[in-house]
Z-matrix of the N, CA and C atoms (Angstrom, degrees):
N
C 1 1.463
C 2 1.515 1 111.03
N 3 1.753 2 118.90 1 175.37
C 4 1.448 3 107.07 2 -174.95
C 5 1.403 4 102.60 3 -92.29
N 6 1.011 5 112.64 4 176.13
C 7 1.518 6 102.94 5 168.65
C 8 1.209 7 117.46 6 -167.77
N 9 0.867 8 116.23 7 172.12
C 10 2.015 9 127.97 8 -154.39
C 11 1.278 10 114.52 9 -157.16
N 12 1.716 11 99.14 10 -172.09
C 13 1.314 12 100.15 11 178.32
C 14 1.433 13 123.12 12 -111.96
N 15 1.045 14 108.05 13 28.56
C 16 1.507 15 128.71 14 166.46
C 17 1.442 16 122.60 15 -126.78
N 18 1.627 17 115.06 16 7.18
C 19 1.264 18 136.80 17 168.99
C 20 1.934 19 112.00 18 -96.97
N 21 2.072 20 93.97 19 -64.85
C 22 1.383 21 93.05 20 176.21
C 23 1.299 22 95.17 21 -118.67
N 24 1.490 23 93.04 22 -174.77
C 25 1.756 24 102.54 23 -169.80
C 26 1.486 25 104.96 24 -146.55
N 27 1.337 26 124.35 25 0.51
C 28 1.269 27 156.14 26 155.63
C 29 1.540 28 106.54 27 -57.28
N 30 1.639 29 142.18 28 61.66
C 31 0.958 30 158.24 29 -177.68
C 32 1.538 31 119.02 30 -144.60
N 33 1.136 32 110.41 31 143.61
C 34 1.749 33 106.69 32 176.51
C 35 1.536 34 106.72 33 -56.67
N 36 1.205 35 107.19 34 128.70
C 37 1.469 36 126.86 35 -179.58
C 38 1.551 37 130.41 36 100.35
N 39 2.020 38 89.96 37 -18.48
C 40 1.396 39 87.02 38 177.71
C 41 1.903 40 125.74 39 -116.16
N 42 1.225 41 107.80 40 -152.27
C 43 1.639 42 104.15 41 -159.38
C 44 1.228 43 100.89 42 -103.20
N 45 1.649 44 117.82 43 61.80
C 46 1.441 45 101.75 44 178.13
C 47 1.372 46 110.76 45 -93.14
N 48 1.865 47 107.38 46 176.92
C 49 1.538 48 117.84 47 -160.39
C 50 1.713 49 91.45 48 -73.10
N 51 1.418 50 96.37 49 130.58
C 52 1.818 51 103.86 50 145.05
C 53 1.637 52 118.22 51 -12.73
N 54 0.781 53 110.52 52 149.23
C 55 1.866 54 135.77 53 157.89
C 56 1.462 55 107.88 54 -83.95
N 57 1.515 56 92.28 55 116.41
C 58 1.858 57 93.99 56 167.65
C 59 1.631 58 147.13 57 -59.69
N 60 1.194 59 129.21 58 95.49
C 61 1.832 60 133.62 59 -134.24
C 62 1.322 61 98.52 60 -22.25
N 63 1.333 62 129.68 61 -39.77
C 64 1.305 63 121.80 62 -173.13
C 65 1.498 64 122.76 63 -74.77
N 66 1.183 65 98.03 64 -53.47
C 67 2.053 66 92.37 65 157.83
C 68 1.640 67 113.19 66 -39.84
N 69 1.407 68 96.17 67 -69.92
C 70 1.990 69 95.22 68 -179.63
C 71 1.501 70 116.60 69 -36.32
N 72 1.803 71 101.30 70 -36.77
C 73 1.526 72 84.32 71 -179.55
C 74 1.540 73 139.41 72 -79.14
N 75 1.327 74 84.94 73 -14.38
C 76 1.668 75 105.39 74 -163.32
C 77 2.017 76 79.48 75 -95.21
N 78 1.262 77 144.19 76 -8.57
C 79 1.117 78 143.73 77 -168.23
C 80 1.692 79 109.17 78 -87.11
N 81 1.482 80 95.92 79 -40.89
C 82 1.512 81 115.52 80 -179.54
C 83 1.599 82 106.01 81 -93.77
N 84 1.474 83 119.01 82 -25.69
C 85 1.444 84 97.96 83 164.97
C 86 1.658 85 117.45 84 -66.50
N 87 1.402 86 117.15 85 -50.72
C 88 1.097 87 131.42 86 167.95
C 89 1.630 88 105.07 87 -11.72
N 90 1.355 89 106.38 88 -91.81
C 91 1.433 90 127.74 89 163.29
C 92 1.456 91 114.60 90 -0.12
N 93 1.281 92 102.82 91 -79.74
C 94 1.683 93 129.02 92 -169.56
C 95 1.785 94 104.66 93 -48.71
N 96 1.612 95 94.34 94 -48.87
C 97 1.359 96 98.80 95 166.69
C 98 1.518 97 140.89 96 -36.95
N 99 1.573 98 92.58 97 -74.60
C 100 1.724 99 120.22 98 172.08
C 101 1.091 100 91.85 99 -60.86
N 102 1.755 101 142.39 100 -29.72
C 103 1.293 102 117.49 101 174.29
C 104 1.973 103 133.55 102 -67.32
N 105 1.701 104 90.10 103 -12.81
C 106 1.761 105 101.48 104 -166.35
C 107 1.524 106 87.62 105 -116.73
N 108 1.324 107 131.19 106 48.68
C 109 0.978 108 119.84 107 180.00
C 110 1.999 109 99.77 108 -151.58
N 111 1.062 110 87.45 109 -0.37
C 112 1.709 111 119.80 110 169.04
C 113 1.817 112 104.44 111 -65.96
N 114 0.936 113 126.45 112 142.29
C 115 1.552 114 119.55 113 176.15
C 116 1.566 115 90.66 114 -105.81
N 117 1.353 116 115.64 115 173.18
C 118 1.332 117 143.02 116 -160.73
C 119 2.061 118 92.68 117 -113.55
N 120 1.158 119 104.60 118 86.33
C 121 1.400 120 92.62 119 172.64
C 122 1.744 121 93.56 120 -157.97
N 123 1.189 122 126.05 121 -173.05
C 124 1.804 123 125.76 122 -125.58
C 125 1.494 124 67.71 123 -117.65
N 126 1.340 125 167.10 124 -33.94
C 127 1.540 126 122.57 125 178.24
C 128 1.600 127 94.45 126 -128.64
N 129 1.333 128 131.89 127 -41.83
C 130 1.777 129 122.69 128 -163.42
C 131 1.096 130 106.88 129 -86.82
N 132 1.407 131 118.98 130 59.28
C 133 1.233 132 123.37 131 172.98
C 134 1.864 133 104.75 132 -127.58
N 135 1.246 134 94.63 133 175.88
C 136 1.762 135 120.10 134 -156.60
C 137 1.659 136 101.38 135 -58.49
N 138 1.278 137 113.54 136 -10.00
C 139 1.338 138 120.85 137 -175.55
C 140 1.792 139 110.68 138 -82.72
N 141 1.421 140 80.87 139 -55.07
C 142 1.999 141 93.73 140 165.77
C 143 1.302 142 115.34 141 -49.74
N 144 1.423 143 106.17 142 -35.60
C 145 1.373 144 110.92 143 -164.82
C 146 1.424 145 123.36 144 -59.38
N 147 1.369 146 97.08 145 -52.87
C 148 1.773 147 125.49 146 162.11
C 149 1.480 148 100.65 147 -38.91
N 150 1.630 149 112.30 148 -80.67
C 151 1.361 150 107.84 149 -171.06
C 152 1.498 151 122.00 150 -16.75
N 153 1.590 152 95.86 151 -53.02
C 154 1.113 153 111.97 152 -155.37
C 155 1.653 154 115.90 153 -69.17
N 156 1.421 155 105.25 154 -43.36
C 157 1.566 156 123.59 155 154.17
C 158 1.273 157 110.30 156 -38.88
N 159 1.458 158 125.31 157 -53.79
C 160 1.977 159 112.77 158 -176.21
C 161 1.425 160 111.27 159 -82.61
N 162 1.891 161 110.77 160 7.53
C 163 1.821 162 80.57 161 -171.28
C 164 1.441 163 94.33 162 -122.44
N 165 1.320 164 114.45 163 1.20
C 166 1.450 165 123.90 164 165.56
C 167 1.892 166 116.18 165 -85.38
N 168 1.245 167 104.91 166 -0.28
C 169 1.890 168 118.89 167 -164.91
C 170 1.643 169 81.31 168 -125.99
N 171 1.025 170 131.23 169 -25.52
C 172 1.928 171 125.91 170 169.94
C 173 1.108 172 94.43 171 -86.65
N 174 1.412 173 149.15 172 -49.95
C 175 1.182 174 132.30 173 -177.72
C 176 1.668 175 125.67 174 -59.02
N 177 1.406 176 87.26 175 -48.97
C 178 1.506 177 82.20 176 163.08
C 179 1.076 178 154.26 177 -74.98
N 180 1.570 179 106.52 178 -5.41
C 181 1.445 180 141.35 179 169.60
C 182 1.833 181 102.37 180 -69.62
N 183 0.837 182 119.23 181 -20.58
C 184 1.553 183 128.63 182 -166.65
C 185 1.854 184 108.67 183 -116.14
N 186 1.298 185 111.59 184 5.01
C 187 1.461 186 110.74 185 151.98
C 188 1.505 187 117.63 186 -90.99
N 189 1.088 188 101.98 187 128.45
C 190 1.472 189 131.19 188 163.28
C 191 1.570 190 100.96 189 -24.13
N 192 1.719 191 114.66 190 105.95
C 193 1.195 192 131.99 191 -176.00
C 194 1.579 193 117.56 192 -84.05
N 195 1.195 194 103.66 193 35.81
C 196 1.626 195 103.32 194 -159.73
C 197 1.395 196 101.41 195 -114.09
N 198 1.162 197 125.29 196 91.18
C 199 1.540 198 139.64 197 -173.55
C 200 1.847 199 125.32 198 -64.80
N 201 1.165 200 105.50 199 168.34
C 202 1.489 201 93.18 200 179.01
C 203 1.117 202 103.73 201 -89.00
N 204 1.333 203 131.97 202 -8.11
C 205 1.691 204 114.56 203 165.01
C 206 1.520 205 119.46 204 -61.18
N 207 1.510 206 106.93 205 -25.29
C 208 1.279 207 107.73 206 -164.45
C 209 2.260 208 112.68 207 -102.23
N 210 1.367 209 84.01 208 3.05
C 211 1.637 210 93.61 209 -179.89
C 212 1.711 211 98.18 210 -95.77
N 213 1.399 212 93.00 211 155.75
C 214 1.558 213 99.44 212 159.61
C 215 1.561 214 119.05 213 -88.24
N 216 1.777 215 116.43 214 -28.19
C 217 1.530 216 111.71 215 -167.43
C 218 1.427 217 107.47 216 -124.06
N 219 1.295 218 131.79 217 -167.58
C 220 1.598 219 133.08 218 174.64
C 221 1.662 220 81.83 219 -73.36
N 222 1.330 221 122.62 220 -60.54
C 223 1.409 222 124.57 221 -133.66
C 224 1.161 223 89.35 222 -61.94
N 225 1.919 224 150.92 223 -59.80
C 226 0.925 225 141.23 224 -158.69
C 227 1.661 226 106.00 225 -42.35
N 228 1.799 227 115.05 226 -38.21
C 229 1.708 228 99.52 227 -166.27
C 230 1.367 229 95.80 228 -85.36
N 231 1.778 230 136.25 229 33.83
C 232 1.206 231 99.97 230 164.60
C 233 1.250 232 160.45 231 -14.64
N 234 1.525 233 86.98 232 -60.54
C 235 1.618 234 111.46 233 -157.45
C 236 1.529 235 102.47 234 -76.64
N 237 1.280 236 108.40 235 -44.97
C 238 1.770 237 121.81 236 -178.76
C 239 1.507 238 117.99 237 -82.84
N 240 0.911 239 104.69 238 -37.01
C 241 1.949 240 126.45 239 -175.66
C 242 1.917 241 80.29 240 73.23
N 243 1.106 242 159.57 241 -0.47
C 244 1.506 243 140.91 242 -166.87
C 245 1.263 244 118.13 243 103.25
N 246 1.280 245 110.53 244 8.17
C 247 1.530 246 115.42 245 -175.93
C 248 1.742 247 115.36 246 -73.32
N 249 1.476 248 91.68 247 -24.15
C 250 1.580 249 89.07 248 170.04
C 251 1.368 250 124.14 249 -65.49
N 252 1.451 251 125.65 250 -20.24
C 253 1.221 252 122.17 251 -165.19
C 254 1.727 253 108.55 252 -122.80
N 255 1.234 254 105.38 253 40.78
C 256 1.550 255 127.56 254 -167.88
C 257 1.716 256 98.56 255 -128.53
N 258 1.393 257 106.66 256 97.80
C 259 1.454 258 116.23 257 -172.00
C 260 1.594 259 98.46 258 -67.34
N 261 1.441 260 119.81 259 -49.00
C 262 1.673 261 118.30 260 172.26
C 263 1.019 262 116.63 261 -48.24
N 264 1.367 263 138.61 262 -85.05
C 265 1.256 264 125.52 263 166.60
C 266 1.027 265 149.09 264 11.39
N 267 1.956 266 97.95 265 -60.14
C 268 1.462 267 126.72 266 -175.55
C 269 1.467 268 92.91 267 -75.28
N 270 1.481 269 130.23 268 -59.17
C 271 1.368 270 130.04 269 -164.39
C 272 1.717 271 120.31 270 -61.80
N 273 1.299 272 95.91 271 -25.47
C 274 1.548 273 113.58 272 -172.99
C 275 1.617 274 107.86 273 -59.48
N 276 1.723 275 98.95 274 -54.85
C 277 1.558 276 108.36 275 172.90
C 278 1.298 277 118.44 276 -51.67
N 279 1.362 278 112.07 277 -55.27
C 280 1.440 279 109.62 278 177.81
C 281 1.474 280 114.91 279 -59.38
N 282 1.518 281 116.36 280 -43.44
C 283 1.650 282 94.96 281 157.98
C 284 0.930 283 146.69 282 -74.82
N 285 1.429 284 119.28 283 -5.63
C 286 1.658 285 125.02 284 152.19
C 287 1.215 286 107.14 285 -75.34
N 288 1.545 287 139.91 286 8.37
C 289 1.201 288 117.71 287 178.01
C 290 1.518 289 104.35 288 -109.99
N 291 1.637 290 109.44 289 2.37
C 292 1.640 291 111.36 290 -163.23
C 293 1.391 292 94.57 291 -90.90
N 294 1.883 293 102.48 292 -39.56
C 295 1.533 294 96.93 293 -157.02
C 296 1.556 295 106.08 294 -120.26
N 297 1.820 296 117.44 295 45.64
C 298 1.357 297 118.22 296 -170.43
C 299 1.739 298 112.55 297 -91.60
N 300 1.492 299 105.08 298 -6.07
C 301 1.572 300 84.65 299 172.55
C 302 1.697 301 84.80 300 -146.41
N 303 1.236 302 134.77 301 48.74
C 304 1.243 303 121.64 302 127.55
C 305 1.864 304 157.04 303 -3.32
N 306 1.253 305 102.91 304 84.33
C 307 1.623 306 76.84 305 -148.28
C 308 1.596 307 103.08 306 107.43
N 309 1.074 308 115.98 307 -50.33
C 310 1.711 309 92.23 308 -174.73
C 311 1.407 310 138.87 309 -36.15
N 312 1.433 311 129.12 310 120.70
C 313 1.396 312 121.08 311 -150.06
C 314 1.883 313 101.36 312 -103.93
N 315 1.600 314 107.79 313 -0.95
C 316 1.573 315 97.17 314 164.23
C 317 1.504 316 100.68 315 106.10
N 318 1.436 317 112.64 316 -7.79
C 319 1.830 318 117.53 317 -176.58
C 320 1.625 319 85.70 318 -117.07
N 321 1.873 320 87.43 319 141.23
C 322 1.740 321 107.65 320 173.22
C 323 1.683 322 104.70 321 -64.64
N 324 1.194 323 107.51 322 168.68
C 325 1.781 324 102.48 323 179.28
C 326 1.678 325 104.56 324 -67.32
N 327 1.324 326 104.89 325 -38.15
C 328 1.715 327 111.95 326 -171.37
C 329 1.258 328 113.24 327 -41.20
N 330 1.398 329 110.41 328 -37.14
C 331 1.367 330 133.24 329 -157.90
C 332 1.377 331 111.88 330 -101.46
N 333 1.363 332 117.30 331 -17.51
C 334 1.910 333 128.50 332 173.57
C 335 1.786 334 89.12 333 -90.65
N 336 1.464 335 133.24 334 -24.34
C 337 1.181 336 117.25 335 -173.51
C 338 1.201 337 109.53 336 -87.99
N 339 1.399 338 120.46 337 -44.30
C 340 1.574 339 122.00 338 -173.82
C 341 1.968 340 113.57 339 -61.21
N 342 1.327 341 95.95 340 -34.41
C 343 1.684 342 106.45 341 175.48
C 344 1.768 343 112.32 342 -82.43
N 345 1.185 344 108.77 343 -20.46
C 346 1.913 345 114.32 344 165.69
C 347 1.138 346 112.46 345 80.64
N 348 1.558 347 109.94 346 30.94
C 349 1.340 348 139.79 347 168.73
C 350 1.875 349 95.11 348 -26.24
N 351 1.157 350 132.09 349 150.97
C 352 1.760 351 149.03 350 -178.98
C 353 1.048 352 93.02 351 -70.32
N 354 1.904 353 125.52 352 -63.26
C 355 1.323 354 129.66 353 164.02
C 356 1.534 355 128.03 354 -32.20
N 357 0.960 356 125.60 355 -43.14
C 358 1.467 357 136.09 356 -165.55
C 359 1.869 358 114.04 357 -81.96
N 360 1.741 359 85.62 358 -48.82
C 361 1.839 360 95.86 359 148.56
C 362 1.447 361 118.63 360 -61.17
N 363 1.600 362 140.29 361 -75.30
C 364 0.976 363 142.20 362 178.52
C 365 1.824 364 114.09 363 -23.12
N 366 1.418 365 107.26 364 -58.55
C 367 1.467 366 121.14 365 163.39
C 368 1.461 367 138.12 366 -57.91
N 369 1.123 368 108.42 367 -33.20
C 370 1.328 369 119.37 368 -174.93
C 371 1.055 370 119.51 369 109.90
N 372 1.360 371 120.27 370 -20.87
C 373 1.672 372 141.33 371 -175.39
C 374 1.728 373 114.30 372 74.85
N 375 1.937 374 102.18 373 32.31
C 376 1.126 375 128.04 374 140.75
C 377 1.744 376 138.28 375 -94.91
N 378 1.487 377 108.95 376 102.58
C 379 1.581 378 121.77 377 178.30
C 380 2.169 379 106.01 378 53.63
N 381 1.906 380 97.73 379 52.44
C 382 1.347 381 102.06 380 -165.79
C 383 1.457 382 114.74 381 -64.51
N 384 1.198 383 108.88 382 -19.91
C 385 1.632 384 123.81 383 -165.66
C 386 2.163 385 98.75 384 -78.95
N 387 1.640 386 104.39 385 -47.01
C 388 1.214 387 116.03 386 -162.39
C 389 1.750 388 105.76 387 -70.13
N 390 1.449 389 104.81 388 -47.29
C 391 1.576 390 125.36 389 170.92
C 392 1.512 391 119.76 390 -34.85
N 393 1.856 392 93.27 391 -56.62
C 394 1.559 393 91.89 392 -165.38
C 395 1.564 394 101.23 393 -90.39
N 396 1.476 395 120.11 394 2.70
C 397 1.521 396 113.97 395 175.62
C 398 1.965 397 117.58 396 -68.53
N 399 1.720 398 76.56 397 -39.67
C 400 1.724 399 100.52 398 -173.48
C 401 1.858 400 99.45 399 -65.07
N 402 1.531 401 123.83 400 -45.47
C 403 0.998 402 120.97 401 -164.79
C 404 1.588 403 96.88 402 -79.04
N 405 1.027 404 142.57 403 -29.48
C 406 1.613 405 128.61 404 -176.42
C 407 1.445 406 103.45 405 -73.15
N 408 1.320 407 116.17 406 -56.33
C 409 1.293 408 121.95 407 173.93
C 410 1.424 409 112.94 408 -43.08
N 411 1.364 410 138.24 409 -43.33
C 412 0.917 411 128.79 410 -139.00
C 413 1.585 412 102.81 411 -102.19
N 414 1.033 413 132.18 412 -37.33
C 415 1.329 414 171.56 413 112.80
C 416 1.377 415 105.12 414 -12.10
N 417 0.974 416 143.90 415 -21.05
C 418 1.578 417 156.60 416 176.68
C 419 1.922 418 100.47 417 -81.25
N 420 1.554 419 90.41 418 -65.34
C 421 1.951 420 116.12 419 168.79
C 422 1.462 421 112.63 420 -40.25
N 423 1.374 422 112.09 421 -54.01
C 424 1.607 423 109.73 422 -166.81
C 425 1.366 424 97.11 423 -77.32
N 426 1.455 425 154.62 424 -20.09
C 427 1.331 426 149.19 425 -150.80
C 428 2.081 427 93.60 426 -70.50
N 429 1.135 428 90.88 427 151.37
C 430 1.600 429 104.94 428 -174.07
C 431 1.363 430 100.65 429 -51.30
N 432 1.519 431 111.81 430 -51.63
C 433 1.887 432 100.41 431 -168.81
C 434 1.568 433 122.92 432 -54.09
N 435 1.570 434 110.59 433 -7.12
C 436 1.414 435 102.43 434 -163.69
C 437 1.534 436 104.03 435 -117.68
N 438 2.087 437 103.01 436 35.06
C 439 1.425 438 94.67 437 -168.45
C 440 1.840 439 111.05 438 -71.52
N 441 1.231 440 109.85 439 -42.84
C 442 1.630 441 112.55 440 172.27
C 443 1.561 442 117.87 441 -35.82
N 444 1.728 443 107.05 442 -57.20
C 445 1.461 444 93.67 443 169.57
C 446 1.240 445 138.48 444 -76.34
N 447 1.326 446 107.66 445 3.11
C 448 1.738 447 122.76 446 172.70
C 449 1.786 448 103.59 447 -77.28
N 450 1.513 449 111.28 448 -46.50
C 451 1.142 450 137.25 449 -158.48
C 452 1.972 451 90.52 450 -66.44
N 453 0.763 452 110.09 451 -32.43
C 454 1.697 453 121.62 452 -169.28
C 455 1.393 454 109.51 453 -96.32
N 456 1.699 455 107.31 454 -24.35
C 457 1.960 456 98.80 455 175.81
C 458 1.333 457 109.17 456 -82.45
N 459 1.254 458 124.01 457 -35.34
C 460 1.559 459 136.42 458 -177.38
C 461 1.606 460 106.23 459 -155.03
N 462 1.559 461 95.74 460 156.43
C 463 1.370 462 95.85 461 -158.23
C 464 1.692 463 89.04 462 -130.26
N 465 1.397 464 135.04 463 -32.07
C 466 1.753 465 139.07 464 172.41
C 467 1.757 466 99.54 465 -103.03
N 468 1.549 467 100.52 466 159.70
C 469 1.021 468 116.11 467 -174.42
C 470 1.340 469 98.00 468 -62.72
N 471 1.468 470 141.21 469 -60.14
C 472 1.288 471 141.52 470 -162.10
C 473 1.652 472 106.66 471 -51.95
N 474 1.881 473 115.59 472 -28.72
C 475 1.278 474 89.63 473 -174.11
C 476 1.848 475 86.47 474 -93.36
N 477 0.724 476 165.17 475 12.44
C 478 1.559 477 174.08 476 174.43
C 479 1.811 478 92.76 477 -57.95
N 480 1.385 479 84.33 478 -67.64
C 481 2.034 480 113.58 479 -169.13
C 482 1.699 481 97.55 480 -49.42
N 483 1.170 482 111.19 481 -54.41
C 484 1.390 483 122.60 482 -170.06
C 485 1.581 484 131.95 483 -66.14
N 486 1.528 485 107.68 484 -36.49
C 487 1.284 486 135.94 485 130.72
C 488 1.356 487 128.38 486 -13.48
N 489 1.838 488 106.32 487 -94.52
C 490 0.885 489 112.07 488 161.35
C 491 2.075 490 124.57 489 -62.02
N 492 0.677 491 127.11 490 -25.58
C 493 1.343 492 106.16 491 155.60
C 494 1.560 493 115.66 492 -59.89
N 495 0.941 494 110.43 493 -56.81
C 496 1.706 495 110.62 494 -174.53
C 497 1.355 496 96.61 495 -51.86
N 498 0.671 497 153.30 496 -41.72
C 499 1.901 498 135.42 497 -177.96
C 500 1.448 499 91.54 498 -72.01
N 501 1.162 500 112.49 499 -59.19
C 502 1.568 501 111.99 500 -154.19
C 503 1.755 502 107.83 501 -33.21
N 504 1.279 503 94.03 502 -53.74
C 505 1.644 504 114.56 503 -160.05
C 506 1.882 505 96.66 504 -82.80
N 507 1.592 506 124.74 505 -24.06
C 508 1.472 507 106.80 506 152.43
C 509 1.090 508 126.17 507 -71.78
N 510 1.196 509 131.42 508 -28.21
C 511 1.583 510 132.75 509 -170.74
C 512 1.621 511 95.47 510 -71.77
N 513 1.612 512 118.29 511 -54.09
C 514 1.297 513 100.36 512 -164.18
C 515 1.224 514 134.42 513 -91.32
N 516 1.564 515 95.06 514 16.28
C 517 1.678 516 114.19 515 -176.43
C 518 1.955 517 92.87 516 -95.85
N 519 1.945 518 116.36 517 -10.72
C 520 1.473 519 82.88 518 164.16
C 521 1.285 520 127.35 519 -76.84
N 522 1.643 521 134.40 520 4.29
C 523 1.393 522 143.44 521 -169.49
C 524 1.511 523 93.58 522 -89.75
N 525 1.241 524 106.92 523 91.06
C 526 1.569 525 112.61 524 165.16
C 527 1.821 526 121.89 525 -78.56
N 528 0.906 527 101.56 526 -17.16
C 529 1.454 528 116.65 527 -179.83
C 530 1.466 529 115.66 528 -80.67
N 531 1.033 530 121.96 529 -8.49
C 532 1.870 531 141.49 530 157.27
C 533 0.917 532 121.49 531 -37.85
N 534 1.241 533 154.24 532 80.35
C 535 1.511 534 131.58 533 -177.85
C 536 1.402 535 127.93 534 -47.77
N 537 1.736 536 98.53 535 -63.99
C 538 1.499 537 108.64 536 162.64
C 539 1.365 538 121.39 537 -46.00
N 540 1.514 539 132.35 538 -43.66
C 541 1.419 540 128.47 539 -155.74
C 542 1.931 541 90.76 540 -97.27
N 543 1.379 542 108.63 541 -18.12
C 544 1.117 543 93.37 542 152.24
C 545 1.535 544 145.36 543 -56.37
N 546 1.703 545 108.35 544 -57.55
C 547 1.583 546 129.69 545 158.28
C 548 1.661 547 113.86 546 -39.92
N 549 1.472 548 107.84 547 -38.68
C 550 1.241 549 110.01 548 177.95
C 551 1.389 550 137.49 549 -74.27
N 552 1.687 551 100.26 550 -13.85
C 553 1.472 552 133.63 551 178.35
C 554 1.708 553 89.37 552 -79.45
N 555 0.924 554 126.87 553 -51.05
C 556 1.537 555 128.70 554 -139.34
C 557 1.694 556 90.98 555 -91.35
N 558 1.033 557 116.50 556 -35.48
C 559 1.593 558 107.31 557 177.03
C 560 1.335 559 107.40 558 -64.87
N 561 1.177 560 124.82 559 -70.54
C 562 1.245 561 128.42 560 155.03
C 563 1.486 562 136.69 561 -10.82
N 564 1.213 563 108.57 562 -43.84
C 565 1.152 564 107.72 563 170.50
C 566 2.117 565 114.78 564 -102.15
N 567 1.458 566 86.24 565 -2.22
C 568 1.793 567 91.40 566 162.85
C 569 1.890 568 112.84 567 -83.46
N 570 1.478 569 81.85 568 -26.82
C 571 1.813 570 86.84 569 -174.11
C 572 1.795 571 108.22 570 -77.43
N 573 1.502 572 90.70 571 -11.22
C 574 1.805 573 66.13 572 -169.74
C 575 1.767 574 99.49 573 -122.24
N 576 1.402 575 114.24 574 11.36
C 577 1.584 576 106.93 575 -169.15
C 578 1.742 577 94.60 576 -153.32
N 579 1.693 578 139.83 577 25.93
C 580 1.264 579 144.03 578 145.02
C 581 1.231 580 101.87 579 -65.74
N 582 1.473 581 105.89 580 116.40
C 583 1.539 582 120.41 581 165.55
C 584 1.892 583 107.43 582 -64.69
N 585 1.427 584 118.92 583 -4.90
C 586 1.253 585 112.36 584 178.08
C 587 1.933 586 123.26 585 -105.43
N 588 1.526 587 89.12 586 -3.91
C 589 1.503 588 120.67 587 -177.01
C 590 1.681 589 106.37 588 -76.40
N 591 1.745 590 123.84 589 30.15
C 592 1.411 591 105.79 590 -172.24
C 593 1.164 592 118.88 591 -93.58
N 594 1.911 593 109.39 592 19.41
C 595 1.859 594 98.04 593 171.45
C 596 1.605 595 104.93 594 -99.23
N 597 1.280 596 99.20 595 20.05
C 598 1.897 597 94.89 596 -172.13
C 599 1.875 598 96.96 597 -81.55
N 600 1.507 599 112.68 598 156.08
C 601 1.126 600 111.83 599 159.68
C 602 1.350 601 118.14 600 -96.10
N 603 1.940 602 81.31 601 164.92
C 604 1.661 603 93.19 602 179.39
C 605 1.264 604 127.92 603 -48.03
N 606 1.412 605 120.15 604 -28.57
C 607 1.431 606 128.01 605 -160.07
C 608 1.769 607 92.13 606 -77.09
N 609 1.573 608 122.44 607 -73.96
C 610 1.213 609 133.76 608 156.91
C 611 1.452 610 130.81 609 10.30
N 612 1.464 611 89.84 610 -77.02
C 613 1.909 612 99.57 611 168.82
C 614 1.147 613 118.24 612 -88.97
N 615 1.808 614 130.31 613 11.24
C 616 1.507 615 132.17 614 151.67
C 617 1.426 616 80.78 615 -57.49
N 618 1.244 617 120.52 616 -93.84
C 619 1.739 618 129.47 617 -139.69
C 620 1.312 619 109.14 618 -48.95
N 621 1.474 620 111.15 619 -28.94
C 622 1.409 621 129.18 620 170.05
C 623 1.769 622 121.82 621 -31.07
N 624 1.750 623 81.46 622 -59.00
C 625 1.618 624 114.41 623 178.53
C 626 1.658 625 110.70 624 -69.25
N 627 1.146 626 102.60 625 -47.59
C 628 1.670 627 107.64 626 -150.67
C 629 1.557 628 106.42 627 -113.77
């Protein structure tokens, strides 16, 4: 569904309702999990991970809170397209930022491919490190115990779909070393922020953005 800030209130900064003990718990097992499942190595570890969780939840704290409930036209949400007032979205990032190098064993992918790493086969010896983070993680989520907190991130298949894309496409935008998923970043971000791009629609440069 769309949503706002006169819909939810469940947004960084604002007064939304508590989490029900049982969500929290299965929220914080979650956690604890993706946390012991972190390898012990000098940066892709559970420590980064965190970082990475508060500076992606500060960043987003610092977009322009001005929702489409509260505009009269598309043009006013330029700058945001509404992403500020999109509790999924917001949560998605932060869980691609909890569980983006999962599993990471401390070797660049270049370097799991040239040695014929199992991983690198299994993958293709495309973004092997980013892939198998998303698949433990993800796969961790669907397990029966965490049906309540699944039940609480999305509730229709479309937001399910939406979800899972939104991680998909954070996790593998951390493989900077991509060429392709590089090129693919860069269109993307021509499609949704070219000051010469103004016959595109709104709908368009949402997905563009997000």
């Amino acid at each position: 569904p769309d949503y706002g800030s006169k819909k939810n209130r469940s947004v960084p900064g604002s007064s939304g309702s508590p989490l029900d003990p049982v969500v929290l718990f299965e929220l914080r097992s979650y956690v604890q999990t993706i946390a012991s499942l972190y390898n012990e190595n000098p940066f892709h570890n559970f420590d980064h991970a965190g970082h990475v969780v508060m500076s992606v939840n500060k960043l987003w704290s610092r977009i322009n809170g001005r929702d489409v409930d509260d505009c009269e036209t598309e043009e006013q949400t330029h700058d945001t397209y509404g992403i500020a007032g999109d509790p999924l979205t917001w949560f998605a990032c932060l869980f691609s930022a909890l569980i983006h190098d999962v599993d990471h064993s401390g070797v660049p992918n270049a370097q799991l491919v040239k040695e014929g790493d199992p991983l690198a086969g299994f993958y293709d010896g495309k973004s092997v490190a980013e892939q198998n983070s998303f698949d433990i993680a993800w796969d961790l989520l669907m397990e029966p115990y965490y049906d309540n907190l699944r039940r609480t991130i999305y509730v229709t298949t479309g937001e399910f779909r939406r979800f899972r894309q939104l991680v998909v496409n954070s996790v593998m935008a951390t493989d900077i070393c991509d060429k392709d998923l590089k090129a693919q970043r860069n269109r993307r971000w021509d499609t949704a922020f070219d000051p010469l791009n103004e016959g595109g629609s709104y709908s368009t440069i949402l997905k563009a953005t997000i």
